[in-house]
BALOBA-1460 file (C-alpha; in Angstrom, 3 decimals):
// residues 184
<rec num="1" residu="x" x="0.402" y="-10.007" z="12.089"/>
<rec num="2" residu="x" x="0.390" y="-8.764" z="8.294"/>
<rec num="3" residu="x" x="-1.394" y="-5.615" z="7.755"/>
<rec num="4" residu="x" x="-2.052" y="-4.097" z="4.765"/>
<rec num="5" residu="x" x="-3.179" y="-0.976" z="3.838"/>
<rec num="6" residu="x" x="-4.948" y="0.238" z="0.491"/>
<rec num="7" residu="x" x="-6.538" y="2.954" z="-0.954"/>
<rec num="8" residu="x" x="-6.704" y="5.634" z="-3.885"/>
<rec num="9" residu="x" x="-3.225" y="7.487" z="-4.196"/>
<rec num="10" residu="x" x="-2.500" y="10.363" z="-2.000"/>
<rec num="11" residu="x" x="-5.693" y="9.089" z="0.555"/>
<rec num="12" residu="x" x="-2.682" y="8.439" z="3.076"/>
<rec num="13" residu="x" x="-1.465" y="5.042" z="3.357"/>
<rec num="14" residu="x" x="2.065" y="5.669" z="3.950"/>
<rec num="15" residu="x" x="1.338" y="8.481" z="6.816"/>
<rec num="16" residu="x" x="-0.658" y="5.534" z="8.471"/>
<rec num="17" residu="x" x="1.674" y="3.099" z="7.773"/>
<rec num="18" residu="x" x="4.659" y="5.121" z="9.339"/>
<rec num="19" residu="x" x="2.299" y="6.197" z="12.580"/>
<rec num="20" residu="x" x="1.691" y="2.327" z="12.681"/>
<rec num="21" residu="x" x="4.923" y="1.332" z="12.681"/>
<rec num="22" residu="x" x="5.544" y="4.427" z="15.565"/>
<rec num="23" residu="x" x="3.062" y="3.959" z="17.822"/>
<rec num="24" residu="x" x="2.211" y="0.340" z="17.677"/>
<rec num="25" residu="x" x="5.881" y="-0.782" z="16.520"/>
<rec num="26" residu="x" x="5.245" y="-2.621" z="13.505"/>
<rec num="27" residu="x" x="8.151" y="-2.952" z="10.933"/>
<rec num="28" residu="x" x="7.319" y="-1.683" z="7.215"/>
<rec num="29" residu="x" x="7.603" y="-4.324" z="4.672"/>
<rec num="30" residu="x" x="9.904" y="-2.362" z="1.822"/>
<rec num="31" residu="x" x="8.787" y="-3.341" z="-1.778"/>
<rec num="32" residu="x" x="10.728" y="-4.318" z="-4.318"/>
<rec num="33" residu="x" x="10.333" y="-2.155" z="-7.241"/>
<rec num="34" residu="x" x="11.832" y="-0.970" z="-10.808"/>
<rec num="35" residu="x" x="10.441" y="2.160" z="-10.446"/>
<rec num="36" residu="x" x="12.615" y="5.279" z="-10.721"/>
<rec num="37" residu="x" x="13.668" y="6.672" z="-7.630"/>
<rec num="38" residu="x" x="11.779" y="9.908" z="-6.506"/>
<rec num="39" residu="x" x="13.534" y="13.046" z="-5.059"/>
<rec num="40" residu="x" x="13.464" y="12.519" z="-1.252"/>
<rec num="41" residu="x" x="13.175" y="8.544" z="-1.279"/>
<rec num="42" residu="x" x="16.343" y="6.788" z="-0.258"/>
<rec num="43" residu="x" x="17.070" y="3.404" z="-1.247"/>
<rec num="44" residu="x" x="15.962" y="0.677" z="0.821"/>
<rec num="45" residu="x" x="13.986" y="2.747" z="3.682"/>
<rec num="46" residu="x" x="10.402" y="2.477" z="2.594"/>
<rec num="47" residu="x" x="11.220" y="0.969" z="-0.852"/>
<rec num="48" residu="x" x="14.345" y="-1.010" z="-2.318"/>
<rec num="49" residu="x" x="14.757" y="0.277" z="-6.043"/>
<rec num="50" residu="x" x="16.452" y="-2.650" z="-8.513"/>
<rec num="51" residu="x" x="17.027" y="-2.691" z="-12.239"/>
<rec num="52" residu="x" x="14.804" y="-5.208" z="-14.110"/>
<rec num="53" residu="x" x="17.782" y="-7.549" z="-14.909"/>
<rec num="54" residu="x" x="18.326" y="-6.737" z="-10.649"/>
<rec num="55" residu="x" x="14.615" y="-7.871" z="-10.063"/>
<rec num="56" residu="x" x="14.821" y="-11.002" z="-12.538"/>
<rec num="57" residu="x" x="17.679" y="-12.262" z="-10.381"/>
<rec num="58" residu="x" x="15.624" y="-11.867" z="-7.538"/>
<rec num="59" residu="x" x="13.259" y="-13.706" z="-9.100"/>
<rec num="60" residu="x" x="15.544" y="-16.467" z="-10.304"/>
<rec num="61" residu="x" x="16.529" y="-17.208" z="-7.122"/>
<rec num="62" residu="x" x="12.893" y="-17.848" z="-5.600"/>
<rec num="63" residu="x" x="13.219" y="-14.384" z="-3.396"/>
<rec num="64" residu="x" x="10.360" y="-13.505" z="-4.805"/>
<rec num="65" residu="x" x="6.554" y="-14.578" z="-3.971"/>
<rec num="66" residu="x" x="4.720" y="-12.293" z="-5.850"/>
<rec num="67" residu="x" x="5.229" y="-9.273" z="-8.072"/>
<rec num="68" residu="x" x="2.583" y="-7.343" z="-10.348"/>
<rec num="69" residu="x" x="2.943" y="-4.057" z="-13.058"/>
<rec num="70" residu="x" x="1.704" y="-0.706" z="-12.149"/>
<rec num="71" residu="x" x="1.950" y="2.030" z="-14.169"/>
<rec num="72" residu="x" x="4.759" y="0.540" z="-16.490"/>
<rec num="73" residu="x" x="7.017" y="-0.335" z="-13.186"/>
<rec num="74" residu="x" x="7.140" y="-3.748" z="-11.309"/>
<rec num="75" residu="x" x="6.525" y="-3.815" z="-7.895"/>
<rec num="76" residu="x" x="7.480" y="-7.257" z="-6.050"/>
<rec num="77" residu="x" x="7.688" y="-8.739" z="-2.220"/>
<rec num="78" residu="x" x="10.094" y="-11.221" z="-1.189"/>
<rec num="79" residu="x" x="8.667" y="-14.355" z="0.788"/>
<rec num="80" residu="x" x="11.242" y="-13.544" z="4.071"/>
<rec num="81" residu="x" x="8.862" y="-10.194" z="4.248"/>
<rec num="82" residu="x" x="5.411" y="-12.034" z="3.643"/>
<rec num="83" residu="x" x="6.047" y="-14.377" z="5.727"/>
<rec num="84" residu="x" x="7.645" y="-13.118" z="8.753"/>
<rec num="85" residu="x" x="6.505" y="-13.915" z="12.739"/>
<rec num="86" residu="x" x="7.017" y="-10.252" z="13.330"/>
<rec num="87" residu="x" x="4.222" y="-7.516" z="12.693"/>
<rec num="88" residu="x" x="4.804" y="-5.711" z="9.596"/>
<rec num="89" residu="x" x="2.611" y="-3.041" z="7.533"/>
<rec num="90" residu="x" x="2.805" y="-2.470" z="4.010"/>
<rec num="91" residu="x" x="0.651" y="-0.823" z="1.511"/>
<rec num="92" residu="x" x="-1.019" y="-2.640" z="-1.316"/>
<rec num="93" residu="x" x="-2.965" y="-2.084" z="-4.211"/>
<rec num="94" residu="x" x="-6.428" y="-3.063" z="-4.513"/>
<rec num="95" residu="x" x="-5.832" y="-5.078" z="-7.693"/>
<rec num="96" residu="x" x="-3.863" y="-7.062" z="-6.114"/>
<rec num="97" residu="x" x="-6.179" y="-8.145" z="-2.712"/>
<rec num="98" residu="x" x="-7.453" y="-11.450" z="-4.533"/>
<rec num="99" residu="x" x="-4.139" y="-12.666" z="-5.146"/>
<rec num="100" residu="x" x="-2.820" y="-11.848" z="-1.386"/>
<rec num="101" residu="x" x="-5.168" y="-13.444" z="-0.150"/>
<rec num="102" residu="x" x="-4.758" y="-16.435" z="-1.745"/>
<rec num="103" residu="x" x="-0.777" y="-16.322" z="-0.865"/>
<rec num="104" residu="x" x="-1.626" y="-14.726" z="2.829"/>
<rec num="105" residu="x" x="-4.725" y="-15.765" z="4.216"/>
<rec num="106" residu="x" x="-4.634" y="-14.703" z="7.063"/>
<rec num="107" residu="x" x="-3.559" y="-10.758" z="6.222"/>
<rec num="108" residu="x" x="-5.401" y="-8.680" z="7.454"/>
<rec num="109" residu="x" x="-6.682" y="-5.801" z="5.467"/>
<rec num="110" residu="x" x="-7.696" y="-2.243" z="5.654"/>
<rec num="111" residu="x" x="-8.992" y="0.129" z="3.208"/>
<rec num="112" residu="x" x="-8.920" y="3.759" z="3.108"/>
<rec num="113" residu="x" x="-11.521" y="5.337" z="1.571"/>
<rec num="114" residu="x" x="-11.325" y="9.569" z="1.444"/>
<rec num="115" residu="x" x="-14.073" y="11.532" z="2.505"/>
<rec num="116" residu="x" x="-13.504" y="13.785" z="-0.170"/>
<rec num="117" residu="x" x="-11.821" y="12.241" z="-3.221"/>
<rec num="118" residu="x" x="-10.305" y="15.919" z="-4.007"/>
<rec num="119" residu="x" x="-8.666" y="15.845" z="-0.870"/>
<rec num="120" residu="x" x="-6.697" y="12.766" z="-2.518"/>
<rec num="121" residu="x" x="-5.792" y="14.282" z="-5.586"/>
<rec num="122" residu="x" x="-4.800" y="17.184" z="-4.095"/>
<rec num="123" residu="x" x="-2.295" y="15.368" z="-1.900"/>
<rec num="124" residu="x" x="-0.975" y="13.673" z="-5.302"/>
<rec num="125" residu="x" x="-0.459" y="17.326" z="-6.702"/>
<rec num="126" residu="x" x="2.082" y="17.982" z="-3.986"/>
<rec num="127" residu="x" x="3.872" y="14.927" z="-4.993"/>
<rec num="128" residu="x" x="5.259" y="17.129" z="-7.570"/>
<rec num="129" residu="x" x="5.830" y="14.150" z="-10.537"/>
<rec num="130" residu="x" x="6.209" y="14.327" z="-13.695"/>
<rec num="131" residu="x" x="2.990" y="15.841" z="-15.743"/>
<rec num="132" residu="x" x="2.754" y="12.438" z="-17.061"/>
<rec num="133" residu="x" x="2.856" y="10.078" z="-14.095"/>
<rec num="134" residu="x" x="0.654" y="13.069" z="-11.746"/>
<rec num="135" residu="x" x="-2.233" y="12.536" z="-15.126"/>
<rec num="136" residu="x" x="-1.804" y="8.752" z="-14.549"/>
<rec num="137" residu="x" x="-1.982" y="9.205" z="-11.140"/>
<rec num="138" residu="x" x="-5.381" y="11.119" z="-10.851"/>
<rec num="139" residu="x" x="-6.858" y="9.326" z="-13.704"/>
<rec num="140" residu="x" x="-6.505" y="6.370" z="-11.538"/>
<rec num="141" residu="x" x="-7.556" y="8.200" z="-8.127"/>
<rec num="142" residu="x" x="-10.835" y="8.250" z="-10.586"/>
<rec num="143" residu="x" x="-10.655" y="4.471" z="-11.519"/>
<rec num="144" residu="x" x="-10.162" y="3.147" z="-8.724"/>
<rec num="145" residu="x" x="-12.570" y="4.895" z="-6.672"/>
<rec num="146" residu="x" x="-15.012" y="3.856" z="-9.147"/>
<rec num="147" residu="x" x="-14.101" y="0.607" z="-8.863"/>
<rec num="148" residu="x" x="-14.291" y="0.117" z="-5.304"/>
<rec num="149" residu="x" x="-17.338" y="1.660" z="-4.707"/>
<rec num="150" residu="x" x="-19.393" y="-0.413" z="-7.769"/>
<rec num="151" residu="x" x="-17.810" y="-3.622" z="-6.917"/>
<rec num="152" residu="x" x="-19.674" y="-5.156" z="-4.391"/>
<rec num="153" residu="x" x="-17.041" y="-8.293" z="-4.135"/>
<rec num="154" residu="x" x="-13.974" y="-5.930" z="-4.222"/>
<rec num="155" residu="x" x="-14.965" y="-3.957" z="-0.955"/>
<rec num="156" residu="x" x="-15.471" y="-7.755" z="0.805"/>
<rec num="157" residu="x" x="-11.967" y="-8.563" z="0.102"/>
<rec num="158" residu="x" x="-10.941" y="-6.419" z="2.586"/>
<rec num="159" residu="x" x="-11.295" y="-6.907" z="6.490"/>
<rec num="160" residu="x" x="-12.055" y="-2.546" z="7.431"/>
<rec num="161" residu="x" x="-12.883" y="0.024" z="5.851"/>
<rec num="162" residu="x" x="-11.751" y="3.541" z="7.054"/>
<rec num="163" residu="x" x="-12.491" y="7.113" z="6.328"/>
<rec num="164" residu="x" x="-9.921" y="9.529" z="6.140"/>
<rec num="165" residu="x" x="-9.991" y="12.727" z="6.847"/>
<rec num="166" residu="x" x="-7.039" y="14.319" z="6.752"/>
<rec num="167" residu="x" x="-7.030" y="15.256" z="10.442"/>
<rec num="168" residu="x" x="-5.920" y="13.511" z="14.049"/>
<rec num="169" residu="x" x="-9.012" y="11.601" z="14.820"/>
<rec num="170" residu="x" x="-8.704" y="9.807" z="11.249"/>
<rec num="171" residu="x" x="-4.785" y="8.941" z="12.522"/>
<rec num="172" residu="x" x="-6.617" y="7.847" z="16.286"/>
<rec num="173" residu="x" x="-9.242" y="6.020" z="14.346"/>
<rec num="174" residu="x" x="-6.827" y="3.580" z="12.669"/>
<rec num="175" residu="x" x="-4.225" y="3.269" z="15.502"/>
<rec num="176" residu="x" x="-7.285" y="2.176" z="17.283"/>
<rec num="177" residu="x" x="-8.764" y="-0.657" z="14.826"/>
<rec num="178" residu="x" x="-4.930" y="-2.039" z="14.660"/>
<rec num="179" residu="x" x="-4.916" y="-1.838" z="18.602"/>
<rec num="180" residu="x" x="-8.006" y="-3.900" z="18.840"/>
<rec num="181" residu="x" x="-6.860" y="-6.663" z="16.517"/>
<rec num="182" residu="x" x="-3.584" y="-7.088" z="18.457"/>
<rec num="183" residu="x" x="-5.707" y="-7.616" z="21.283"/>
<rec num="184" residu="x" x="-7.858" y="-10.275" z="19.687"/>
């Protein structure tokens, strides 16, 4: 099975993701991406950092299926993780649903929603970025939240849609959903 996961930044989709891939033993797909490495990331754990000359070799060599700009970085997946027989969890960004589903039909999809949209920008605070990217960060927490919840054929792109909480029965909530579609 592909899951994905989306949301607003800092609502918690790579806590889920990792408790999915601990308790249900799901491998993360690791993006490709140009973006500057973080303090505390390492290369090629949850992400695999390349140069854009790095990523257009990548590309070249028809590794790549699909790859979209965020935030003045490129973030890409390679077809061997898209299409694997294993199940994997990744997060993705609600732009990008329509095109996923076009190139992975039968994904299926989960959106977290916060119950309190401070609660998400808060948790991008603590991210401690740059002035810059945090501004672009919560200025899209705004956006996007906006977006999702006008957009009546946005939210149907996805399969669920999940509150968050910040607490254990959120985690219980969505380890249960992704046990009940394994058992489908």
């Amino acid at each position: 099975m592909l899951l994905a996961l989306a949301g607003v930044t800092g609502v918690g989709k790579s806590y889920f993701k990792d408790r999915i891939v601990e308790r249900l033993g799901f491998e993360k797909i690791k993006i490709i991406t140009t973006r500057k490495i973080r303090d505390g990331e390492k290369n090629n754990e949850d992400k695999i950092f390349v140069t854009p000359s790095e990523l257009q070799d990548l590309k070249n060599s028809n590794i790549i299926v699909y790859d979209f700009n965020m935030l003045g970085n490129i973030y890409a997946y390679s077809k061997e993780a898209l299409f694997s027989e294993k199940n994997t969890v990744f997060e993705l960004h609600y732009s990008t649903i329509f095109d996923f589903k076009k190139i992975c039909p039968d994904m299926i999809s989960i959106y977290i929603l916060p119950t309190n949209i401070e609660m998400a920008k808060d948790q991008t605070r603590k991210r401690h970025l740059d002035k810059e990217v945090e501004n672009k960060r919560l200025l899209e927490i705004e956006e996007h939240y906006k977006a999702f919840n006008t957009d009546e054929n946005l939210r149907k792109q996805f399969d669920y849609i999940l509150y968050n909480n910040y607490d254990k029965e959120s985690e219980e909530q969505i380890i249960k959903l992704v046990k009940n579609i394994l058992n489908k």
